[in-house]
Each structure stands twice: as structure tokens, then as C-alpha cells.
N, C-alpha and C positions, 0 to 999 in steps of 0.2 A: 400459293398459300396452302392450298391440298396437301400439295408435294411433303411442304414442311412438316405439315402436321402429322402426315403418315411417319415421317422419319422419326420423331419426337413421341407419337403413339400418344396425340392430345387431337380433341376436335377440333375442325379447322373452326367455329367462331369462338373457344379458346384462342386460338392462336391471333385472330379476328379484331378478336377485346385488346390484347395485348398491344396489339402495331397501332389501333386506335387511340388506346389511355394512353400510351409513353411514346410517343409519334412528340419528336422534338422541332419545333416552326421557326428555328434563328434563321435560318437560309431561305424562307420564304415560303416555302413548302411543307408538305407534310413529309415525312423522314427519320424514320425508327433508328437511333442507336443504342446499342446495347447499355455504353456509361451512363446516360441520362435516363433508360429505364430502372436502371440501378438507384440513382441518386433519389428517384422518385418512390420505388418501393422501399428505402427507406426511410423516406422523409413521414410517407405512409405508415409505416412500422411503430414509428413513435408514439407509445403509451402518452393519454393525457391525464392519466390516473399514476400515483407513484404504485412501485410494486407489491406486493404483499412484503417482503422481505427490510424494505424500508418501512413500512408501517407498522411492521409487528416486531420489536426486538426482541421478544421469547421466542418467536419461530426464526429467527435469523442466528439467535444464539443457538437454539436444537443443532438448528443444519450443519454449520459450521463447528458445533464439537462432535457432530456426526463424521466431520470433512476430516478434521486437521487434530482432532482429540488425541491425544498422549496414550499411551499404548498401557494396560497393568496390568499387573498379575493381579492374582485369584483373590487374594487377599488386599486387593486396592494399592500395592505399591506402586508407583509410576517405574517404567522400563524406560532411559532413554534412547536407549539404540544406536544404531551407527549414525556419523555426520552427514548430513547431503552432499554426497559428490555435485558439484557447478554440471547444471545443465550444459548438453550440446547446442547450438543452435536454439533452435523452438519445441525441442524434445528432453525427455527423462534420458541420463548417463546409460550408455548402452555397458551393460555389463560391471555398473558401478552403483555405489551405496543410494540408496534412499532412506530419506526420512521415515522415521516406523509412526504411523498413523492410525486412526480408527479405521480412514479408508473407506467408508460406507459409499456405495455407486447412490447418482440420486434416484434410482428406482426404488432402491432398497427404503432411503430416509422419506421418500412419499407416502411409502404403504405401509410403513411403520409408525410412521403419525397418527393413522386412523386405528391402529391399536394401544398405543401410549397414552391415547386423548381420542377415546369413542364417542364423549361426550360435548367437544370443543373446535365448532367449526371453523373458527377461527384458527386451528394448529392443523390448514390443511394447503398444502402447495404440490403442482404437479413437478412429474420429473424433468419435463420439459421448462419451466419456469426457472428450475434453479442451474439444467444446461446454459439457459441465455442469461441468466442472473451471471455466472463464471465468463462465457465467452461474448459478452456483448455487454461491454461499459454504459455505463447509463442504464442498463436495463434491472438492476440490482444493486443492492449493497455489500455484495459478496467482492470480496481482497480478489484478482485474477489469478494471484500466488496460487490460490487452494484450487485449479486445478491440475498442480505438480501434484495433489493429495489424490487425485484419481488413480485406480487402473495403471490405465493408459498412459497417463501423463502429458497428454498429447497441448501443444499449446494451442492449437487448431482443430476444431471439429471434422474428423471425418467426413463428406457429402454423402448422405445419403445413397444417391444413388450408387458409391462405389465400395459402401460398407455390406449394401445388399446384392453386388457382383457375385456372379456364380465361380464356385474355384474353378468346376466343370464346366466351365460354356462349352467346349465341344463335344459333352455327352450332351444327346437327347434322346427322349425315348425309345424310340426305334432303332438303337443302337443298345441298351442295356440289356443286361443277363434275362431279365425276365422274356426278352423278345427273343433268346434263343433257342432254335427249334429242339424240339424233345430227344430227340435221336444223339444228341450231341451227349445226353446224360448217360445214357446207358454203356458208354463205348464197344460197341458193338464195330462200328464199320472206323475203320481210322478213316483221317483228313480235316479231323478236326483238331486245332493247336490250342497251348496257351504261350500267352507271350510277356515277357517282363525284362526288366533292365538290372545287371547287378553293378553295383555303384563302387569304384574305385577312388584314390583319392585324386586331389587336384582335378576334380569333375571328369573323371574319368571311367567309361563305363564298358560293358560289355550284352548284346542282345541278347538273350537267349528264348528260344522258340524247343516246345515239348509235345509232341504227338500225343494227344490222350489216351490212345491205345492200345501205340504201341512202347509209347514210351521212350523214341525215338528223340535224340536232342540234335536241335541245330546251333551253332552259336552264329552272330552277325557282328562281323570286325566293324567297331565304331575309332576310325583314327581321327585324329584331331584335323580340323579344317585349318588352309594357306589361314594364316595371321595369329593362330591363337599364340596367346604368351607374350608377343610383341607389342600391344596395346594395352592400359588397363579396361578392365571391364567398364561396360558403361549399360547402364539400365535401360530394359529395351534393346540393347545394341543385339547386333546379328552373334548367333549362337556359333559360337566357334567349336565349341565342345567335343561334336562330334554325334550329338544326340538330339540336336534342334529336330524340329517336324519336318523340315523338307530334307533333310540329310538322314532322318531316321526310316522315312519311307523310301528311299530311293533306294535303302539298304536292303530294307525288307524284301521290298519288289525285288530287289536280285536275289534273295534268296529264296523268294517265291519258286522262281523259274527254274530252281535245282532239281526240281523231282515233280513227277507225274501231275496233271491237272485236277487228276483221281483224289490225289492227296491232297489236298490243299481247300477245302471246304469254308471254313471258318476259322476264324482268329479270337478267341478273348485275350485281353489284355486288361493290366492293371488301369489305374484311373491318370495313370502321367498324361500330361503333356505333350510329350514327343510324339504321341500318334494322334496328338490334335489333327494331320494332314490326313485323316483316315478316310474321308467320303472320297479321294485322291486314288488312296492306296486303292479303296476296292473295285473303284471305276477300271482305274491300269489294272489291275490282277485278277479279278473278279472275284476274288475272298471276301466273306463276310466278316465286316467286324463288328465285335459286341466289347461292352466294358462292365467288370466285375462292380459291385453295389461299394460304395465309400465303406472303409477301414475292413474289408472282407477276403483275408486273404487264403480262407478254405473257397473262395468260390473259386479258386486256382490253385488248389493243392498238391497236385501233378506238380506245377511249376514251381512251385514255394519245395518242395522235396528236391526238383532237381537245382534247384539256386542252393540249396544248403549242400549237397553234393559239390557239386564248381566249387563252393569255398573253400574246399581242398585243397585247388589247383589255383585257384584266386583270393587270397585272404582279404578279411575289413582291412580297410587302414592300408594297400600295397597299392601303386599306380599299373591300373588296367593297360594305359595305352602303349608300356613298353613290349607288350608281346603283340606280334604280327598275325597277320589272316592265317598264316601256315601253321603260326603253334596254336591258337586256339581250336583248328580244325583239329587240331591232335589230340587236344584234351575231349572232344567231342566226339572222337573218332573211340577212344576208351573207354569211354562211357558207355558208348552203341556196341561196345563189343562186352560190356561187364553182364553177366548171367542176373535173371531178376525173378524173383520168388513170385512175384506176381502173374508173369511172365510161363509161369511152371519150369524155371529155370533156362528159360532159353532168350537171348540176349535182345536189346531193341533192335537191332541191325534183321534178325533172324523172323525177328515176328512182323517186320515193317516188310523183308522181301516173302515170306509166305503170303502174305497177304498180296503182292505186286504178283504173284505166280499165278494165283485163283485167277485173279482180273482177265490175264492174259487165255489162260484155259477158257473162261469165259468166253472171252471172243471170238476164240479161233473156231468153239462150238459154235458159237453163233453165225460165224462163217460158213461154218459146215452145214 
């Protein structure tokens, strides 16, 4: 029972209460199933009072020409608008007409009540009240049509717990920019990268990896994995792409192992997905990775400059996966050879092996 409750992140006599209240005895025993705890907290659920919304038809008329009201102009004409294209399934026409409505969310018509009527405690309903008033019959007077007049359009409520899903789960803090060490700002010593994906069509992409000081660019051939194009896609199904987490790190990782260990420090990268496998990656390679803060792409501005470079040689809108590891390394091979003002004119190839020359002086003194 522990066990559960750790997993769930409730106390175990929560969980305690639970298996005791809806503990179902047709079989003779005591014996928890999940349908008859269901049928019970509903049965529980059940208002023995009607709702505000049935008891009050001026607040039922508000909400609803809140909900589904006629759209006008400035001077009170009605606009009719386009026809409602026929719902898909249990959702609003993906990329098709809807009904032009007032559209108010019910947060909006809750806390607009207490200014429309500051005086009238009677013209007050939460926004939670007129959600289950739409999606739960019985519990309102509200038509279940008017939540085509939402938003969302959704004919089913979202679950909480996956409306408040992180897009990030695999950033945590000891992984974000703020946790990378100071030295990495300055670029003073290279081995420090940034890393990004440039997006082709038909999901088709290309890695690319920029030394922050020298300016040094790697690309990482992403070819498409055995199956893709043969199946349709299926949600959740395994990433064929070419740029899933365990095929985008195994990438990495060999292009880790191209160049000195000197060089290879840290990784920032943008907030994708693909290097979801990153506690992975740095275990195998011992590269630090860090992830730039949401919609921030001067916290990678090196690599945001070198990805508009590539567009050159890789246009929006052109399929990445017909050039091969040889021609990309081509493209990257000209770029490491093009002179850069930053640089004082002298090329990333040139300032990445001055810097590999010192090292080496270094040691041999050190030898001595």
C-alpha cells in the first residue's frame, strides 16, 4: 500500500480510505475494483440540490449568450459568418469553418459577473460549475452543443493531470543554462558546443554541433531508420526519422569521439526532445549537457548564425535525407575553411588547431 502511494505521490491512508470506502463484497470478501469505485463516486457526485443555472434563468440566459452569442459589429449589426463545417469524431473540424460566436471561456463569464452585477449575489457561478454544467448531463441546464462554442472545442475534458504535463520532462534543473559553469560565457578556452537540429521536409533533419570559440562546425548525418515510409505513422510508435532520443545520441556520441577529449566540455542544446536520452549521452561521453531557457534562441546564438549559414547549402522546405555523411561533411568542411571576422580573419579550422598546438606544447613542457 506504501508502494502505491509513493508511485501516485498520495499518503498511504489516502490511499487506505480509498480501498476501504469502494472495497466491493459480491464475492464474499473485501476487494477493491476500480468500475465500482467509479460507479460510487459518482453516485456520490450527485447534487441533492438543483444547480444554480437551473434555478436562475437570468444567469443561465448571461452564460449562454456569453457561450454561443452572435458575433456584431460596432454599431450592433449581427455578422453571420461562415457555416459550421460537421464535427470530426468528438472534436472541432481540423482546419475547417466554425461557427463565429461570442466565445467567452467560462473564466472569463465568472469574473465578469462580479463586475456587471457588483451588487447581485445571486448573478455569481464558478468557472468550474459551468465546465460540469457543459460536460456532465444532469449537472446543468446548459445544451452540451455549447461546448463546440469553446476554444478548444473539445467534446471531452482534458484530465488534469495531462493538461498540466511538462512539454520539458526531461529538463530538470541541473541541467538548465542557469547551472552552466561561468567559463563557458566568456569563450576563452574552446570545448565548449552548442547543438541544434535544422529541419528538412518529410521530417527530415540534419545535426549540427558549433564550438563556441572557435567557431568550428560539426554536422551529424541523421539517415532515416529500417522501416520508415513503409508503415503509416502511428502515435507513440518508434521514431523512425532519424532523430528519435536513442538514435540521436548514438549520433552524437560518435561524433563526440572525432576530436580530442580537451574539446568536448559541454553541450547546450535547444529544448527538443531528441536529446531527451541526455543523462545517457553524458554518462557514455562525459560531456556536460545543459538546455537553453523556453523560446530563447540568443542563449545559442553562435548556433542560431551557424544554422542560417547551412541554409545555404540546405534550404526550408528541401528534403535533408537525400545527401549522404560525405556531402554534408563537405559542407562543414567550407565552412571550417571560410575566414571569420570574429576570428581576426583567420578560419575555424585554423583557430580550433592553434588552440590543439598550445595543448600539446603544454605537455611536452610539462614533460620536460
Amino acid at each position: 500500500m506504501r508502494e502505491i502511494a509513493r508511485r501516485l505521490g498520495r499518503s498511504p491512508s489516502t490511499v487506505s480510505r480509498e480501498l476501504t470506502r469502494n472495497a466491493a463484497t459480491r464475492s464474499g470478501r473485501l476487494e477493491y475494483r476500480a468500475s465500482v469505485a467509479q460507479w460510487k463516486a459518482e453516485l456520490i457526485a450527485k447534487r441533492p440540490k438543483p444547480s444554480k443555472l437551473v434555478t436562475n434563468p437570468r444567469l443561465r440566459h448571461y452564460v449562454q449568450e456569453r457561450l454561443e452569442g452572435k458575433v456584431h459589429e460596432a454599431n450592433g449589426r449581427e455578422i453571420a459568418g461562415p457555416l459550421q463545417a460537421p464535427f470530426k469524431g468528438r472534436n472541432k473540424p481540423h482546419r475547417g469553418d466554425r461557427k463565429w460566436v461570442n466565445g467567452w471561456s467560462p473564466e472569463q463569464i465568472a469574473n465578469r459577473l462580479q463586475i456587471d452585477f457588483p451588487d447581485d449575489e445571486s448573478m455569481r457561478i464558478s468557472h468550474e460549475a459551468i465546465y460540469q454544467a457543459l460536460y456532465i448531463q444532469g449537472r446543468g441546464a446548459l445544451k452540451r452543443e455549447l461546448v463546440s462554442c469553446l476554444r478548444t472545442g473539445r467534446a471531452l475534458r482534458v484530465p488534469r493531470a495531462r493538461a498540466q504535463a511538462k512539454s520539458w520532462a526531461h529538463v530538470s534543473e541541473d541541467v538548465m543554462i542557469s547551472s552552466r559553469p561561468a567559463e563557458v560565457e566568456d569563450r576563452v578556452l574552446p570545448g565548449h558546443w552548442e547543438g541544434d537540429l535544422i529541419i528538412g521536409l518529410n521530417r527530415s533533419a540534419i545535426g549540427t554541433l558549433v564550438e563556441r570559440s572557435s567557431r568550428f562546425t560539426m554536422l551529424v548525418h541523421l539517415p532515416r531508420e529500417e522501416g520508415y515510409g513503409l508503415t503509416p505513422r502511428t502515435k507513440n510508435g518508434p521514431a523512425l526519422a532519424g532523430y528519435g532520443a536513442v538514435t540521436m545520441t548514438n549520433a552524437l556520441k560518435k561524433a563526440v569521439t572525432g576530436l580530442p577529449v580537451q574539446l568536448w566540455q559541454s553541450l547546450t542544446w535547444d529544448r527538443g526532445k531528441e536529446l531527451s536520452d541526455h543523462v545517457r549521452f553524458t554518462i557514455e561521453s562525459g560531456v556536460k549537457v545543459f538546455f537553453a531557457d523556453p523560446h530563447s534562441p540568443w542563449q545559442r546564438g553562435t548556433n542560431e548564425n551557424t544554422n542560417g549559414l547551412l541554409r545555404q547549402y540546405f534550404p526550408k522546405g528541401t528534403d535533408l535525407s537525400r545527401w549522404s555523411d560525405q556531402e554534408i561533411q563537405a559542407v562543414a568542411h567550407t565552412l571550417n575553411t571560410r575566414p571569420r571576422k570574429t576570428l581576426g580573419w583567420k578560419t575555424p579550422a585554423e583557430a580550433l588547431n592553434d588552440y590543439l598546438k598550445s595543448i600539446q606544447q603544454r605537455s611536452v613542457a610539462t614533460a620536460g
